[in-house]
MARDOFI-812703 format. One record per residue (C-alpha): residue number from 1; y negated, z, x. Coordinates in nm, 2 decimals, padded with zeros to 4 digits. Layout:
N
NUM, Y, Z, X
...
***
This chain:
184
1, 00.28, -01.17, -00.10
2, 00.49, -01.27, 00.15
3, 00.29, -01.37, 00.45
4, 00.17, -00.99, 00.52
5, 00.57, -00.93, 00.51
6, 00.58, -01.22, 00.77
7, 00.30, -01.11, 00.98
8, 00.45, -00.81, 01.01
9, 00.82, -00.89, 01.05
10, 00.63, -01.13, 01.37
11, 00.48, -00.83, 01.52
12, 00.82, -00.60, 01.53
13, 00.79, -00.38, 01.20
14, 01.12, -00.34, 01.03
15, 00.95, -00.54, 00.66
16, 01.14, -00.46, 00.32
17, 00.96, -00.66, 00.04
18, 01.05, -00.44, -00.26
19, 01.09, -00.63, -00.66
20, 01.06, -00.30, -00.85
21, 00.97, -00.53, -01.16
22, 01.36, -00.61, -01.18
23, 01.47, -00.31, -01.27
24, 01.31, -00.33, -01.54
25, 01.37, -00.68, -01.63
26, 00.94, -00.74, -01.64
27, 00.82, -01.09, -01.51
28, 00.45, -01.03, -01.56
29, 00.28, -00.71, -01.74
30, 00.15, -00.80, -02.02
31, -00.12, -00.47, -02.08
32, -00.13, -00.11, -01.95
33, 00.11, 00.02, -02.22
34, 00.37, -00.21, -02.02
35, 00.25, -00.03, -01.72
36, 00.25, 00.30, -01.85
37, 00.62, 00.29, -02.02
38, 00.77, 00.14, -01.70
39, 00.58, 00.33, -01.41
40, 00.83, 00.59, -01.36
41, 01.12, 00.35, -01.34
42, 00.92, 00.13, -01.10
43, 00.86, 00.47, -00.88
44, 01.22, 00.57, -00.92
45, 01.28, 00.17, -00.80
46, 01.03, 00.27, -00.48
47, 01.18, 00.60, -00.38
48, 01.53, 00.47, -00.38
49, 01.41, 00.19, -00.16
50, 01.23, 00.47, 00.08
51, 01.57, 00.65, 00.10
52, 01.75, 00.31, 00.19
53, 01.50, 00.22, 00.42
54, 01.45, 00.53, 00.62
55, 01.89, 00.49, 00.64
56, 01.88, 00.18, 00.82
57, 01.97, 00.21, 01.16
58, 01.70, -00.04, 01.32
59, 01.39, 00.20, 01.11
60, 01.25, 00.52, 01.25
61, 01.29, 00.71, 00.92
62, 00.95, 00.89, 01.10
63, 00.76, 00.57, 01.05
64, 00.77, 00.46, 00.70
65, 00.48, 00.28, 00.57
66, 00.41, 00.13, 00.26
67, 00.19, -00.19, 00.14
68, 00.11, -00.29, -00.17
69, -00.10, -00.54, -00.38
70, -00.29, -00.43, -00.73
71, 00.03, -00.22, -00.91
72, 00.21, -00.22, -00.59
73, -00.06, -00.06, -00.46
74, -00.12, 00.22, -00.72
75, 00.27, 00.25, -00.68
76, 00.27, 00.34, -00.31
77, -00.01, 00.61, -00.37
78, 00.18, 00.75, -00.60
79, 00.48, 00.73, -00.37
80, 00.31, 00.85, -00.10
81, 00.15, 01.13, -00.31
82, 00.51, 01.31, -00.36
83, 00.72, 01.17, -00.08
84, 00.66, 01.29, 00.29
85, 00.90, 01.02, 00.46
86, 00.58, 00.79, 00.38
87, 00.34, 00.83, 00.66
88, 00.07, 00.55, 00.59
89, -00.06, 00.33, 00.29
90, -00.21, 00.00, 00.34
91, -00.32, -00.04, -00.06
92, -00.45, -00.37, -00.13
93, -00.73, -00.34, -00.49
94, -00.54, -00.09, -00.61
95, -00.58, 00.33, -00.69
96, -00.45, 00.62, -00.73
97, -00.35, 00.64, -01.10
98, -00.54, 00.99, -01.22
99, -00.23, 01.11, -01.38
100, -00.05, 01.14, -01.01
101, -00.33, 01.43, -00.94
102, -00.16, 01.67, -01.12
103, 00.17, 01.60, -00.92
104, 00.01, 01.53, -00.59
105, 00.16, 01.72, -00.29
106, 00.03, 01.57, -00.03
107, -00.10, 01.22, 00.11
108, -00.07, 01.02, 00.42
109, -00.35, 00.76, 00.60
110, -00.46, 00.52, 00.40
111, -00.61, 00.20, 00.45
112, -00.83, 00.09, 00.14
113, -00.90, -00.27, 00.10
114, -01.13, -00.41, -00.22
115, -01.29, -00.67, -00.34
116, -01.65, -00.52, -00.46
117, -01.65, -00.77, -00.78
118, -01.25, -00.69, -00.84
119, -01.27, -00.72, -01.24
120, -00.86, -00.64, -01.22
121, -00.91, -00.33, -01.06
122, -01.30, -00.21, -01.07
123, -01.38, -00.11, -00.68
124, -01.50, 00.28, -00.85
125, -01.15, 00.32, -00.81
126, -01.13, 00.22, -00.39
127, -01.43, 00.51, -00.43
128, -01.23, 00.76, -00.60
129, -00.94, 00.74, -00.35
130, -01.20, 00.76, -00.05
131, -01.35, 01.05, -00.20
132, -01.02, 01.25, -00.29
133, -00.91, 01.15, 00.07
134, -01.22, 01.32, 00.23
135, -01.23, 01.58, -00.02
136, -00.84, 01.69, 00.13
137, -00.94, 01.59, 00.51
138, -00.67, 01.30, 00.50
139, -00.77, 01.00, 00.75
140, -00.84, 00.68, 00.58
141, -01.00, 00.34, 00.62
142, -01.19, 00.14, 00.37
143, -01.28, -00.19, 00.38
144, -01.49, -00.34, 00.04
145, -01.57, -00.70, 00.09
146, -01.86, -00.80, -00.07
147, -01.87, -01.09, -00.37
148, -01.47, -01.10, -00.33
149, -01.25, -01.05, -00.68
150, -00.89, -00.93, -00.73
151, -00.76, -01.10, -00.39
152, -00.87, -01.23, -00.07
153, -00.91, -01.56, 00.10
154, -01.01, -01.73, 00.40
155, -01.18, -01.48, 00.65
156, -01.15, -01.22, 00.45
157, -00.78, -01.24, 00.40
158, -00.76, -01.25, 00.79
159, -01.00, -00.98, 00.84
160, -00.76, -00.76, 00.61
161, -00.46, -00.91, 00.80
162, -00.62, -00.77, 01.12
163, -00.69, -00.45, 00.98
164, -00.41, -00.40, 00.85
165, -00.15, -00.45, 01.11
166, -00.44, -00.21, 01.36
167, -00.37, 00.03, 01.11
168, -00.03, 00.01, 01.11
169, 00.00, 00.05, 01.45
170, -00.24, 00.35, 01.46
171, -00.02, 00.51, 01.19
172, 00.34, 00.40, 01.26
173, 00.38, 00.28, 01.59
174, 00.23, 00.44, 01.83
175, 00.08, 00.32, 02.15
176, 00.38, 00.19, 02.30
177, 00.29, -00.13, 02.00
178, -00.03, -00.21, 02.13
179, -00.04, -00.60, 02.13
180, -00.30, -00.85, 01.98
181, -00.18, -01.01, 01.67
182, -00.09, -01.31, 01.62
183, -00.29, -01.48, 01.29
184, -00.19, -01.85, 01.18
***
């Protein structure tokens, strides 16, 4: 998923495209036991990147976001859950695994984007986030596209490309980064 990396690089967000699967030596998961024996190296993998991020001299370590796809995504809500240098979550048909409730200290904006017929990731779980997020008085945004699956296409991919760079910029940059996207 590089072009949102892209998109956003174009627009003037400092982009870090994370591989958390190679510290674990995965290529593809293969079932949720995979998923559950590796999560907390892939969140170890995540908050290391966060610290290296936020020590880069051209980042605002006040402006960290994080955007993920499917796992990535369930990865940054649980990042974001325990770690306050995240201040926004763009999560792309993913959740908030239930486990990360007991642990949860706090969450940040979110941006919820699901297909409605996501077989991958079943959209109850874009509801459960929206209703955890209201339940704790966080701001959020969802988006559920009707008929789509596990991923986006066409206008809907650019209708979540939009969306996603607004909230962004809402979240992270401020006013001072109000100028209209560019979409190819």
């Amino acid at each position: 998923m590089l072009e949102p990396a892209r998109l956003l690089a174009e627009q003037g967000f400092a982009v870090y495209v994370l591989h958390y699967f190679d510290r674990t030596g995965e290529v593809q998961i293969d079932g949720l036991a995979t998923i559950a024996r590796h999560f907390p190296a892939w969140m170890k993998t995540l908050w290391d990147a966060v610290s290296f991020v936020a020590s880069q001299p051209e980042v605002d370590a006040e402006r960290i976001g994080l955007l993920g796809f499917s796992l990535g995504a369930y990865l940054s809500l649980s990042a974001a859950s325990i770690d306050s240098r995240v201040r926004a979550v763009v999560e792309f048909f993913g959740g908030l695994p239930k486990e990360m409730k007991f642990f949860m200290r706090r969450l940040c904006p979110v941006l919820i984007l699901h297909g409605e017929q996501d077989k991958t990731v079943p959209v109850a779980e874009a509801y459960h986030l929206q209703q955890l997020l209201e339940k704790r008085k966080i701001p959020y945004e969802i988006q559920i596209y009707p008929g789509a699956g596990h991923g986006f296409t066409g206008e809907m991919w650019r209708d979540a490309q939009v969306r996603s760079l607004a909230f962004l910029r809402k979240y992270l940059a401020g006013e001072e980064a109000l100028v209209e996207p560019r979409l190819g």
